[in-house]
C-alpha positions as CSV (number, residue, x, y, z in Angstrom):
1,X,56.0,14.0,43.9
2,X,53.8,12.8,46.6
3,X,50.3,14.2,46.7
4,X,47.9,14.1,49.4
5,X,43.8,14.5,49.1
6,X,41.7,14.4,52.4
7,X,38.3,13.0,51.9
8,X,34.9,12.1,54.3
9,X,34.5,15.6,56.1
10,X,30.7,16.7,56.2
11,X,28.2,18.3,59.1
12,X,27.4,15.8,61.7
13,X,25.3,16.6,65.0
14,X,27.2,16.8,68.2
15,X,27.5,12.6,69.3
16,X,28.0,11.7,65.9
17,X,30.9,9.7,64.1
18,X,32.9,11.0,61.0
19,X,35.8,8.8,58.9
20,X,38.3,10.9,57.7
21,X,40.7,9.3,54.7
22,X,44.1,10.5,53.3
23,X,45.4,9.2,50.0
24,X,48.9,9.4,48.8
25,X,49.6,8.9,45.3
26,X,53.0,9.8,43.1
27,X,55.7,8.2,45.9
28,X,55.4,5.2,47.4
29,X,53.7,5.8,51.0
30,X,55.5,3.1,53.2
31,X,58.3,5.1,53.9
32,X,56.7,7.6,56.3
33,X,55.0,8.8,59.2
34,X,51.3,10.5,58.3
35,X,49.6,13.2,61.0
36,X,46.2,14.9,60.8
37,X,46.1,17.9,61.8
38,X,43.0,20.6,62.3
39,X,42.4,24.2,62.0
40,X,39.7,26.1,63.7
41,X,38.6,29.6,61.8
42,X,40.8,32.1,63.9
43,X,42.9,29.5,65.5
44,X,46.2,28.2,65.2
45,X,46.6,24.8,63.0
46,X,47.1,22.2,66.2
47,X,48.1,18.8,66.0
48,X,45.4,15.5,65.8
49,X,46.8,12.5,65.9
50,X,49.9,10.6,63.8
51,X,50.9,7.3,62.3
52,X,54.1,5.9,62.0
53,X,54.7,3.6,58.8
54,X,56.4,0.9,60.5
55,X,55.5,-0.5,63.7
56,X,52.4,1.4,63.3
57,X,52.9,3.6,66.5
58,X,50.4,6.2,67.2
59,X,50.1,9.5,69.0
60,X,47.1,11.4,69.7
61,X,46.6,15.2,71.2
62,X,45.2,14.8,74.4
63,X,41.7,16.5,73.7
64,X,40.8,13.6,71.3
65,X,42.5,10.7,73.2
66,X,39.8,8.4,73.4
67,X,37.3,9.7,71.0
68,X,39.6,9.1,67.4
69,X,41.5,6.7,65.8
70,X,43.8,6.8,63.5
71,X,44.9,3.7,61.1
72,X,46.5,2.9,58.1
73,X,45.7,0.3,54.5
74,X,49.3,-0.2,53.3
75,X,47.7,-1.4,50.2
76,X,45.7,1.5,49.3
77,X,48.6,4.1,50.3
78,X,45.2,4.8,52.9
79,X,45.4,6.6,56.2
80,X,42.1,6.9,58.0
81,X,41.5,8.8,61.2
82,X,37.9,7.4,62.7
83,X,36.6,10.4,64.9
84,X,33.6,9.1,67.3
85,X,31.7,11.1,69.9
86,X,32.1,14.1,68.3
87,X,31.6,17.7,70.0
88,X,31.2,21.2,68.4
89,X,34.5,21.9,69.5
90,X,36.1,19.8,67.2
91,X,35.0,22.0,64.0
92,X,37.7,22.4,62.1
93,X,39.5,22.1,58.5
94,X,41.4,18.8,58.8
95,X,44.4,18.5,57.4
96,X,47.0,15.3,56.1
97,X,50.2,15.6,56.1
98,X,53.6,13.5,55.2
99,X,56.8,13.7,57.1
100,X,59.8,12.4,55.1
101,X,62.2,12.0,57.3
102,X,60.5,10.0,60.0
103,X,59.5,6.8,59.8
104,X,59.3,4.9,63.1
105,X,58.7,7.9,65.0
106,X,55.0,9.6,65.2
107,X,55.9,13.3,64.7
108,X,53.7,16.1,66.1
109,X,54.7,19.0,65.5
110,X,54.2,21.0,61.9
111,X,57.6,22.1,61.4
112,X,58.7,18.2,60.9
113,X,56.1,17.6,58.0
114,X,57.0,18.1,54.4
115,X,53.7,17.8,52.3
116,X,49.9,18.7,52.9
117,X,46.8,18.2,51.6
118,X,44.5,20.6,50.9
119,X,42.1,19.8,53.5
120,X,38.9,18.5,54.3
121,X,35.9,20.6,56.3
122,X,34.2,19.3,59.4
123,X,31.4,21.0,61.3
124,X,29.8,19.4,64.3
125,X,26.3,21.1,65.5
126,X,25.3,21.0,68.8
């Protein structure tokens, strides 16, 4: 069985940089797409941004298009999302996440992955 651990969340001042990591152990991870999603306390889980395993495509929400990235270390079964400029709004518990059945494709809704991590906290001051 695949399992997923997010790692890197802390307090950062509003401006500041954070790099998220998700790592896979149990499965092989080259066989597909990776999202991050984010929770906010009384909000709905909401899509961040998603990695496809081959070809690399990418897909990012539209309120952090510019500000993260996401990438992947094939050899350390590694997805990082790279979050820059960040703003109080982007508080959240960040989640990984592992969709099975898509592996080209960058998925972004929650219904089409299979396996989560627990989650990893991030709080940005202003």
């Amino acid at each position: 069985q695949v399992q997923l651990v997010e790692s890197g969340g802390g307090l950062v001042q509003a401006g500041g940089s954070l790099r998220l990591s998700c790592a896979a152990s149990g499965r092989t991870f080259s066989s597909y797409t990776i999202g991050w999603f984010r929770q906010a306390p009384g909000k709905e889980r909401e899509f961040v941004a998603a990695i496809s395993w081959i070809g690399g495509r990418t897909a990012y929400a539209d309120s952090v298009k510019g500000r993260f990235t996401i990438s992947r270390d094939n050899a350390k079964n590694t997805v990082h999302l790279q979050m820059n400029s960040l703003k109080p709004e982007d508080t959240a518990v960040y989640y990984c996440a592992a969709d099975f059945n898509t592996v080209t494709g960058t998925s972004t809704t929650i219904s089409e992955y299979d396996r989560w991590g627990p989650g990893t906290q991030v709080t940005v001051s202003s």
